[in-house]
N, C-alpha and C positions, 0 to 999 in steps of 0.2 A: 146613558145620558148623551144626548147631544150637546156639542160645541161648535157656538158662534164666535168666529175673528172680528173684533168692532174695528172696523178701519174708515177711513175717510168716505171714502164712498157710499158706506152705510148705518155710518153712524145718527144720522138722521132719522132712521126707523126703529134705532135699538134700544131698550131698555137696560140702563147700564149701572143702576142705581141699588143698592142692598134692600134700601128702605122704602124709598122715595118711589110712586108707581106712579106718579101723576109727570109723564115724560117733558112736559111745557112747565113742570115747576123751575122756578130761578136758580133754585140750588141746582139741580141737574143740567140747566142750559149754565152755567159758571163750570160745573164740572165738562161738560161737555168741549168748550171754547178750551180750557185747559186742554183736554185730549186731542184739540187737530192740531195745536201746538205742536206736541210732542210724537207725531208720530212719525214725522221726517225724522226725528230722532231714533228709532230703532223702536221706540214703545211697543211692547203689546199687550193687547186687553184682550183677553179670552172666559169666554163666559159662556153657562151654560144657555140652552136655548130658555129656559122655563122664570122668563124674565128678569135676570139676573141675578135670582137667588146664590147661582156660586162663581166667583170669577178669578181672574189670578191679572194682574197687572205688572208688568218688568220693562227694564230698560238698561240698553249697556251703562255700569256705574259711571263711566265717566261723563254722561248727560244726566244722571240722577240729580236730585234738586233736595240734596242733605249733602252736610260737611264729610264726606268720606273721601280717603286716599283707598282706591280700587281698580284702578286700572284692569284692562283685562278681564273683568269680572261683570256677569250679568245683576242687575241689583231689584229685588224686588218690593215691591212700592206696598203691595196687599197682596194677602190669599183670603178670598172668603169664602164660607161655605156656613148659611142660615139657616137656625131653625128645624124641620124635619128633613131638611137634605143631609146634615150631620150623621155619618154613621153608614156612611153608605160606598163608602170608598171614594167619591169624586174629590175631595182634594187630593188625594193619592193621581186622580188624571190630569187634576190642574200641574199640577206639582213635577208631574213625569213627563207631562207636556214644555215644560220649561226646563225641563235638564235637556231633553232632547234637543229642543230648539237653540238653546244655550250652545252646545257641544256642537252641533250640525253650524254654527256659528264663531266656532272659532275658542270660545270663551275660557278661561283660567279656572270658571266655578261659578255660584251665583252664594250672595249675600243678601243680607237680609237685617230687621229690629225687633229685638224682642227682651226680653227679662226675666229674672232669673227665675221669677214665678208670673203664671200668667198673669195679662196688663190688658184693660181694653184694645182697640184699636191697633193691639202689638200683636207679632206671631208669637204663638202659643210656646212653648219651650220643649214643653213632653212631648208634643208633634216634629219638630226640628231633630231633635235629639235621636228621633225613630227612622228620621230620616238622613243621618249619618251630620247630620251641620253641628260645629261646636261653637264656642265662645271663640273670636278673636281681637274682640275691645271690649271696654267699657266705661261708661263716662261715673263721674260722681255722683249723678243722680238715678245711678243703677239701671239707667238705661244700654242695652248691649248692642254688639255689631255682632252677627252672627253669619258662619260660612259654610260650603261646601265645597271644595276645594276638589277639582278635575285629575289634579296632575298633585304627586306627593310634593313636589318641590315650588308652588303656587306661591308667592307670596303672600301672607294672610291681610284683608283692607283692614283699614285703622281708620280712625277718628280724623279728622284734622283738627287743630291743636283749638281751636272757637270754642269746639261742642265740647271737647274732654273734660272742663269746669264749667258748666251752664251755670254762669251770674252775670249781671249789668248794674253799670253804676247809676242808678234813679230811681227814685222813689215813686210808691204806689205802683199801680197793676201796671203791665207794658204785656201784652199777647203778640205775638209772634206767628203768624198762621199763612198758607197760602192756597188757591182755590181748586187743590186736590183733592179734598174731599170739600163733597158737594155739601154735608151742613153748615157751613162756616157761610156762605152765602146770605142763610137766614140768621142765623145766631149772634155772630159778630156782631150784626148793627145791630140786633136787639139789646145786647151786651153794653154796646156804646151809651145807646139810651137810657139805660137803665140804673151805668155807672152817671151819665149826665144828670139825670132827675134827680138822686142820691147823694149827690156832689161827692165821688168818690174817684179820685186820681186814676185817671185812666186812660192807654193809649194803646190802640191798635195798629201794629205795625204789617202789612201786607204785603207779603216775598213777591217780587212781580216777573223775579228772572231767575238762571237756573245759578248765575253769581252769587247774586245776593242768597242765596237757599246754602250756599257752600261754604258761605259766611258767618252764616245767621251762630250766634251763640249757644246755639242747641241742638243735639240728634237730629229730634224730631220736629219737622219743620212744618208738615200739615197744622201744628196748634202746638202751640205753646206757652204757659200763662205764668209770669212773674210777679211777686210781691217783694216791693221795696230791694229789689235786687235777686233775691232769692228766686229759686225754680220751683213750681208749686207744680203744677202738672199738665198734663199731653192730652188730656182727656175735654170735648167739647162740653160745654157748658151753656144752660137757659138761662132765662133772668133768675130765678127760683133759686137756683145753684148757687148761682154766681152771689147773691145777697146772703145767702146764709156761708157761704163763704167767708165773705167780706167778715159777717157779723163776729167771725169765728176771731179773725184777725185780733192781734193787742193794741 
């Protein structure tokens, strides 16, 4: 398998998207604007050539844009690998690709999100686990901080103390999401819409720095969907969902 580096310079021509093929869609110019953000930051996005069916995205933690204490520590944002690319070894290159780059950098380890049984959108656990990372947090709502640690003596990252009990005091839905993954472009304001039409309490809140991401009262800061205080889940959502959702509500 070949691998392409998406960097500034050519991010313009690259297909950077899991799903998403149509390169001029909104979702993927959102994600894209996100990406030249962060690449003075240390980011990198690596991905196979064969349209971004498999790719791996990291960042030194202390620019990461989630509530973690990680210094030192490389922190990875996604590993994907789709569909019939699975099975084939390439996240073992994406993977091996970032410990090397990691270490050739100086770095303590790299961390990572995931649960204790597989989660969408999460790393998988039994892949983690094959790959030497264990458990070093975990919030209340069973979402984990998981690590690899370089050096025995590494200190292991933690939460900061926001994310450790994901609740807020207001009623009705409050989402929490920011424009790191490219669905949230289209869906959120579909979401809005649909809570509008519905008249159903509802307020989107959209992380726009890597502060506020370190803040925010949850893990997982790409998407986050609250009822009347409570944490309901990290997983995106269409109007479809989202109403039968609602309807499930008391």
């Amino acid at each position: 398998m070949e691998y392409i580096r998406v960097t500034k310079e050519n991010i313009d021509q690259e297909h950077i998207c899991c799903a998403i093929s149509n390169n001029k869609d909104v979702q993927v110019a959102s994600k894209k604007a996100w990406l030249l953000d962060r690449f003075d930051e240390g980011l990198v996005f690596l991905k196979s050539a064969e349209r971004g069916k498999c790719f791996i995205e990291y960042l030194p933690a202390e620019n990461a844009w989630n509530p973690i204490h990680a210094d030192g520590f490389m922190y990875i944002d996604c590993l994907w690998v789709s569909g019939s690319f699975k099975g084939h070894g390439y996240s073992n290159d994406l993977m091996e690709a970032c410990v090397r780059d990691s270490r050739e950098k100086g770095k303590k380890g790299l961390c990572i999100l995931s649960a204790a049984r597989k989660k969408p959108f999460l790393a998988d656990p039994k892949y983690l686990l094959h790959k030497g990372f264990s458990v070093c947090d975990e919030a209340d709502n069973g979402i984990q901080l998981w690590y690899l640690p370089f050096f025995p003596d590494a200190q292991p990252p933690v939460f900061r103390e926001c994310a450790k009990h994901p609740h807020l005091e207001e009623a009705g839905y409050v989402l929490y999401y920011t424009s790191q993954c490219p669905f949230n472009a289209k869906y959120v304001p579909l979401l809005e819409q649909t809570a509008k039409e519905q008249g159903i309490p509802f307020r989107a809140v959209h992380i726009e720095s890597r502060e506020e991401a370190r803040n925010a009262p949850t893990p997982v800061t790409t998407y986050a969907l609250f009822f009347d205080g409570k944490y309901v889940t990290h997983e995106q959502m269409n109007a479809s969902r989202f109403l039968k959702l609602a309807a499930a509500q008391p």
